[in-house]
C-alpha positions, 0 to 999 in steps of 0.5 A: 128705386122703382121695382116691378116683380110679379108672375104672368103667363110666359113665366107660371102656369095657371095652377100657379098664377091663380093662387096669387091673384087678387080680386077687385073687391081685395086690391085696396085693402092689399095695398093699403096691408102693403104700405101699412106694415112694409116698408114701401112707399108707393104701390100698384097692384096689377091682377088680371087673368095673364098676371099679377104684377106689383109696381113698387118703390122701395129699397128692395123688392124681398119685403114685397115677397114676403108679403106677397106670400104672407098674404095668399098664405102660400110657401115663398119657396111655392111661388119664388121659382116663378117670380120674376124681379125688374130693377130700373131701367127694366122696371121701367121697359117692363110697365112700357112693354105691358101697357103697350100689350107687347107682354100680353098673350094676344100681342097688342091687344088692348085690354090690358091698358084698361086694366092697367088704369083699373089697377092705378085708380085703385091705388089712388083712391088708396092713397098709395100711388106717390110721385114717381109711380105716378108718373110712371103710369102716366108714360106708360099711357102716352107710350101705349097711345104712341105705339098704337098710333105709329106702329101696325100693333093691334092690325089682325089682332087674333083676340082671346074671344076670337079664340074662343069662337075658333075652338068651337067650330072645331067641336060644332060645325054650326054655333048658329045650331048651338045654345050658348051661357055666358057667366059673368057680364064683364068686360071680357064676356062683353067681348065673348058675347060680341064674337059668339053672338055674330054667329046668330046662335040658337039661345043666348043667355047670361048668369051673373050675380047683378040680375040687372047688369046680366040682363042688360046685356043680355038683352042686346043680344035678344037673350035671358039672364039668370043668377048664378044660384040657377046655374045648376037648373040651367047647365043641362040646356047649353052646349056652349059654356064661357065664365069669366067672374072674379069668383075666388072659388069656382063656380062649376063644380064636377058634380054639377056638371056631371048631371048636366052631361047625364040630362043631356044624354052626353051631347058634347058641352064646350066649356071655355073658363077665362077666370083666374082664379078658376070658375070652373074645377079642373076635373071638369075637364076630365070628363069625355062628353065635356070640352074644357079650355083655360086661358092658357089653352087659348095660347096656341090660337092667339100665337097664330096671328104673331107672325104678321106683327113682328114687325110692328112689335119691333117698332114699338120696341124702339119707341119704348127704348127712347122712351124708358131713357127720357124717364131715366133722365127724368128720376135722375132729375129728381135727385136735384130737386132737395137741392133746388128747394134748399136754393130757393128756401136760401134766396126767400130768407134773404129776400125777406130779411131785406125786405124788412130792412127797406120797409124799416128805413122807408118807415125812417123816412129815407128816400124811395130811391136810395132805399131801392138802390140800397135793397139791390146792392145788399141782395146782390152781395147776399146772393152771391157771397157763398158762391164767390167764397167758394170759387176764390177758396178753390185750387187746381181741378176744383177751381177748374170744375167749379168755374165749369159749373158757375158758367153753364148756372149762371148762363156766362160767357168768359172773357167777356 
């Protein structure tokens, strides 16, 4: 049975889905902790900023939350009323849904498909990822590509960076005036600095852990890079601040932003933290001269652009309707493969048996020929003893039923 159980962003706060986050470096050893001391079979681990989601086949998800909360040391009954559990079919509806960016706070965006590959290759090098999740996450990505390339999905999509742009200009009436620190040089401040950066600001520069990745991307945007154990010296000088790093603790602390505002002569700082967990402390936000947003606060943004794609979400929607019902039929198809071998291991048995006994009689002399009419003649007996057996011994519905049966198997047409 394929279960999906998790958080995200529709169902817990950030305060919540932080604490069960899992970073990049961790995934592999979580998942390798999962299979090794529960009873799950295969596994995939999601964790991104929006949610934190665990793709399992097991008898029943309650060991997966237990350990869950085992493994972040965190009360089960702290994260229960947030965690929501998905059986099949909706399991299945669910990885569609996610994969398709119908779950994700910007409705259609793309990210999530790349993070969802991230969390599948991970569990492959894990060795975790069997058959059935496997092909789970296999039609996950052709219904992704279906519903961006049938439906308007991703048309005037209103990205979290876009966001992050927009806020601004609300606290400056010109980036192109600002000086902006980008911390991080992942994927979602790549995405920042794309935005931020075609408005021609005053300085850009980037922190990150790798000196080398920071200033390679600085240096498409003609800026500077430093290491994150510089940030203190530097902070005072930024009047645009946006972190995303897979620190599990944050990064930029009261203290230090608060003798950045002193330096600064309390000129406002805009400070977007898209990290989960947070870079940023959340007193932070506290301060007068500081403007502070979090993923969540974005929502309100990104939920603008939702009004013009509902009718595309509808559509996508019935693509993966279709398309959660041809994978059911395909779990349901595995339960017939046991019998299917057994039938074939039955057949190569008898094969082989009358292959020894052509070769014996081959090896006596007999002639090719009627060593061949005879191995024909005793593989079709063989083949369909048990079967006529069972037809003949049969009585009333049961005869009915199996004679049903040996027609659409056999391909046969009565009465002729």
């Amino acid at each position: 049975m394929i279960f999906t159980l998790g958080l995200n962003h529709h169902s817990a706060p950030l305060a919540i889905r932080e604490r069960v986050a899992f970073g990049a470096d961790k995934l592999q050893h979580a998942l390798a902790d999962l299979t090794h001391n529960q009873p799950v079979k295969e596994v995939a681990i999601l964790s991104t900023c929006n949610r934190t989601e665990i793709y399992c086949a097991a008898e029943t998800p309650d060991v997966v939350i237990d350990w869950l909360s085992h493994y972040h040391q965190i009360p089960r009954d702290d994260i229960a009323p947030y965690l929501y559990t998905h059986d099949q079919p909706a399991a299945i509806r669910h990885a569609f849904r996610v994969a398709s960016g119908l779950d994700s706070m910007v409705i259609g965006e793309p990210q999530i498909l790349g993070q969802m590959k991230d969390a599948v290759r991970a569990a492959e090098e894990t060795g975790t990822l069997g058959t059935q999740l496997h092909k789970l996450f296999q039609r996950s990505f052709s219904v992704a590509k279906e519903v961006r390339t049938t439906t308007a999905i991703g048309a005037n999509i209103v990205s979290m960076a876009a966001a992050g742009v927009h806020l601004a200009e609300r606290i400056f009436e010109r980036i192109a005036d600002q000086r902006i620190l980008f911390i991080g040089a992942g994927e979602m401040i790549e995405l920042c600095a794309a935005h931020f950066c075609a408005q021609k600001p005053k300085q850009v520069t980037i922190a990150n852990r790798t000196i080398e990745r920071g200033r390679a991307l600085a240096e498409q945007y003609g800026g500077t890079a430093i290491r994150l154990d510089e940030l203190g010296e530097h902070l005072a000088q930024h009047d645009i601040v946006v972190s995303c790093t897979a620190s599990p603790l944050p990064i930029i602390g009261l203290g230090m932003v608060e003798r950045a505002i002193k330096a600064r002569r309390h000129r406002p700082v805009f400070m977007v933290d898209l990290a989960v967990p947070r870079d940023i402390e959340e007193e932070v936000g506290k301060l007068d001269d500081v403007f502070l947003y979090t993923v969540d606060d974005l929502a309100q943004v990104v939920e603008s652009g939702l009004e013009s794609r509902q009718a595309a979400v509808i559509e996508a929607e019935d693509i993966i309707a279709q398309r959660v019902q041809d994978f059911q039929s395909w779990l349901q198809s595995r339960h017939t493969v046991p019998v299917i071998r057994a039938l074939r291991d039955s057949a190569e048995r008898m094969r082989r048996h009358e292959m020894e006994h052509a070769m014996k009689l081959l090896a006596k002399g007999e002639a090719p020929d009627k060593v061949l009419e005879h191995l024909s003649q005793r593989l079709t007996n063989k083949f369909l003893h048990a079967p006529t057996q069972t037809l003949n011994a049969a009585e009333g519905s049961e005869r009915a039923s199996l004679q049903h049966a040996a027609e659409r198997l056999f391909h046969l047409h009565s009465g002729e």
